[in-house]
N, C-alpha and C positions, 0 to 999 in steps of 0.2 A: 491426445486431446489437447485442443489450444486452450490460452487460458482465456480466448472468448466464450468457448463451449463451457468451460469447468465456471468461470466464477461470471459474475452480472454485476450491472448496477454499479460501475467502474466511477470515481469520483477521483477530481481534484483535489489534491489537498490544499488546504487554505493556507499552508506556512509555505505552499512553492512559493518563487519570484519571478521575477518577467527570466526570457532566456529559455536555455535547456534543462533546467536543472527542477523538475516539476516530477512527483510521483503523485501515482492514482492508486486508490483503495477500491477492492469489490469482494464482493462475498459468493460466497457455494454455499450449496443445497448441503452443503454436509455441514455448516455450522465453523467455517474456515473462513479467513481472510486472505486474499492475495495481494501484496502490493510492488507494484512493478513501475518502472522510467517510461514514463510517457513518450518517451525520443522513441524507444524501442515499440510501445504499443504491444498487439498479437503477436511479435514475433520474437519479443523479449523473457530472459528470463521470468519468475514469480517466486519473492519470498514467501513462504505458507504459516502462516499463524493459527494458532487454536486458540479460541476465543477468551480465556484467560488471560493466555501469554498477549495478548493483543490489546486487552483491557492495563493489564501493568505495562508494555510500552506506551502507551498514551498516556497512564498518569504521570510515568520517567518524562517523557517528553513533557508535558508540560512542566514541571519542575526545572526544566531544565536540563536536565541531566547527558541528555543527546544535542546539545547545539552546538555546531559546529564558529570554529574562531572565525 
């Protein structure tokens, strides 16, 4: 299964920048996140998050905790 079939509803994230360097967010029917490199699209890997685990990466990230120098 691609991860066109498994997840939908594929978004930008709003902290990409111009360039390559852009990831998208979509969700499954099963209550999952997948976010993958938009360079790669369907044919790219997919990190899989449970909706927890995806709700504390976004609070980390906005604190800052993942931003790159």
């Amino acid at each position: 299964m691609t991860s066109r079939e498994r997840f939908v509803g594929w978004r930008k994230s709003s902290y990409s920048g111009t360039g390559n360097n852009c990831v998208e967010a979509g969700r499954s029917g099963g209550h999952r996140i997948g976010v993958r490199d938009t360079a790669f699209g369907d044919a790219g890997p997919v990190l899989e998050f449970g909706m927890s685990a995806w709700a504390i990466f976004l609070a980390e990230v906005r604190r800052g905790r993942h931003c790159l120098p």
